[in-house]
C-alpha positions in Angstrom: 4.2 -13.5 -34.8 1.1 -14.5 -32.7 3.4 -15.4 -30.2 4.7 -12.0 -29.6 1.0 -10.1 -29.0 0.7 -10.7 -25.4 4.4 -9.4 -25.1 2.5 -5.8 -26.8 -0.2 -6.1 -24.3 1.8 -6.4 -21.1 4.0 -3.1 -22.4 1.7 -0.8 -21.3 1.0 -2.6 -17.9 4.6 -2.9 -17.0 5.1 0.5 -18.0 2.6 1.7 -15.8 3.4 -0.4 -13.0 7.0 0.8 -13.1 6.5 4.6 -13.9 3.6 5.1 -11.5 4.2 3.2 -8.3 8.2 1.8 -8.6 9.4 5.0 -9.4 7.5 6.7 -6.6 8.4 4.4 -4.0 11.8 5.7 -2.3 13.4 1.9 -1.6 16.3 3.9 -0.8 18.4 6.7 -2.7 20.1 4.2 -4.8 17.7 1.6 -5.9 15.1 1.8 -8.4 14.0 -1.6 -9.6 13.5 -2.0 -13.4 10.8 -5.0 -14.2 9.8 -3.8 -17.5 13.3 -5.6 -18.3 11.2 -9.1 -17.9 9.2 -7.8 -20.9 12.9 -8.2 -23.1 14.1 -10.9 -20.9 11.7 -13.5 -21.7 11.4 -13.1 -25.5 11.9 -16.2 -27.1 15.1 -16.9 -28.7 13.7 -16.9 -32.7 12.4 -13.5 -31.8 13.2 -11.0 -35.0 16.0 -8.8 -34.5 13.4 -5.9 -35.8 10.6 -6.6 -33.7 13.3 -6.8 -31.0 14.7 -3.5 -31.2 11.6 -1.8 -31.8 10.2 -3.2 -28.9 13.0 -2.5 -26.7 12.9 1.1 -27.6 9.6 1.4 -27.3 9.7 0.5 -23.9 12.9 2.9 -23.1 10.8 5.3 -25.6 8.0 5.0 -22.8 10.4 5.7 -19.7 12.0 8.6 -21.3 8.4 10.0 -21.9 7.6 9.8 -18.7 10.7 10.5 -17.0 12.1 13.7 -18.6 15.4 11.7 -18.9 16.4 12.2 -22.5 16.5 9.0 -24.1 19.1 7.2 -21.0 16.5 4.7 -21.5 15.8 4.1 -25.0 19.5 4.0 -25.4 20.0 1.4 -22.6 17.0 -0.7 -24.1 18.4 -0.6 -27.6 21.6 -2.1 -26.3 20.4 -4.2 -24.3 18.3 -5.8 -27.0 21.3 -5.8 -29.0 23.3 -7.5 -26.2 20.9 -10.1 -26.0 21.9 -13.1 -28.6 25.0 -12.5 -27.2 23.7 -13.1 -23.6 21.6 -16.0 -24.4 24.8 -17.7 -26.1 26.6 -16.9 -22.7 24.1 -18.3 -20.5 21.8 -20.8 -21.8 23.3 -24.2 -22.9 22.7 -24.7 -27.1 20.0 -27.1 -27.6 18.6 -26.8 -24.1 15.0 -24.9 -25.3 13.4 -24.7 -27.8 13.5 -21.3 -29.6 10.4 -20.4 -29.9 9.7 -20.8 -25.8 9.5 -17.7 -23.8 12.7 -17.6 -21.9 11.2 -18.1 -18.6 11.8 -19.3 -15.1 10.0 -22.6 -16.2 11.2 -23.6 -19.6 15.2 -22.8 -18.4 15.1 -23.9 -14.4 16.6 -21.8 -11.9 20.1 -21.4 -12.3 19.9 -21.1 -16.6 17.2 -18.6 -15.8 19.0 -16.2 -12.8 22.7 -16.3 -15.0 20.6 -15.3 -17.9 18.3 -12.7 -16.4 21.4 -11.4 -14.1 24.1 -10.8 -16.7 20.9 -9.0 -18.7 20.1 -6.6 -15.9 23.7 -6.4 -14.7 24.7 -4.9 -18.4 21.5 -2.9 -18.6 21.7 -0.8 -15.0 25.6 -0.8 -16.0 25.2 1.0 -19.0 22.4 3.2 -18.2 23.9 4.2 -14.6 27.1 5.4 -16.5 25.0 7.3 -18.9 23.1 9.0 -15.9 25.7 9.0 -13.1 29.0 9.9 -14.8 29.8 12.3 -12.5 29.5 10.1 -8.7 32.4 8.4 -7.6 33.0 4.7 -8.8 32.6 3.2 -5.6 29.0 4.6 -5.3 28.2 4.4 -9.0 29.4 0.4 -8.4 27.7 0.0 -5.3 23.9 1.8 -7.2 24.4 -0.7 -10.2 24.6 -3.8 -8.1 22.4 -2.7 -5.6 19.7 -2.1 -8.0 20.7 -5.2 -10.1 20.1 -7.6 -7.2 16.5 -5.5 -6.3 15.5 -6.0 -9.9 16.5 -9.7 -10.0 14.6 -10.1 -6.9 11.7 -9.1 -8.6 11.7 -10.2 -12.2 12.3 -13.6 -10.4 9.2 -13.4 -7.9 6.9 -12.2 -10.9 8.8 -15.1 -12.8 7.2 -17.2 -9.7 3.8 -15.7 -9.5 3.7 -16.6 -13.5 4.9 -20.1 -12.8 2.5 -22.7 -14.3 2.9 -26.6 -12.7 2.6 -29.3 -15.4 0.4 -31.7 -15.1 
């Protein structure tokens, strides 16, 4: 459990980061990068399911808050952290790190590490998008979910690199 404290810590600092200056910053009408999905993307494997899904919806719990949005996030989070066994068993080879690692750019390389983190964001702005946008066409609800699924890849990854620690 020690493990997972500086995960707790960085909550309100991602938060923050997204809710105050991405959220305010018009990239464009369709994009709005999410990076407090690095906070559930790099969990380790061993994680508990509880602490998981708590943690998760805090940090949807903490959008919605600010937001006004009405719990889009906390239920995107939830599935999300649901979804994400199931992701890790698509994307990252059995045996290939060790379960109690953070799942990071580091410990899984590049490509383990963009499949992993892409399919995760691609199902999170997916499901959340169709909660929120129902009502646009799918051509433009398609184009917003991959548009801001790139954006946010683009910057889990970069933070992923400013994080990046070289072995000696």
């Amino acid at each position: 459990m020690n493990h997972l404290y500086k995960h707790i810590l960085l909550l309100p600092i991602f938060v923050l980061v997204q809710v105050l200056i991405l959220n305010n910053i018009q990239f464009s009408t369709y994009i709005n990068p999410f990076i407090v999905l690095s906070l559930i993307i790099v969990l380790p494997q061993n994680t508990e399911k509880w602490f998981l899904i708590i943690y998760a919806f805090l940090i949807g719990l903490s959008l919605d808050l600010f937001e006004g949005s009405l719990g889009l996030h906390s239920s995107a989070m939830v599935l999300i952290s649901f979804l994400k066994p199931q992701i890790e068993k698509i994307s990252i080879a059995k045996n290939s790190v060790d379960e109690k690692d953070d799942l990071n750019l580091q410990i899984l390389g590049f490509k383990t590490f963009s499949v992993y983190s892409f399919l995760f964001i691609f199902t999170h702005h997916t499901f959340l998008f169709l909660l929120e946008h129902f009502s646009l066409s799918f051509g433009m609800l398609l184009v917003k979910i991959i548009l801001n699924s790139i954006i946010t890849y683009v910057l889990i990854s970069i933070i992923q690199l400013f994080g990046f620690k070289q072995k000696k």
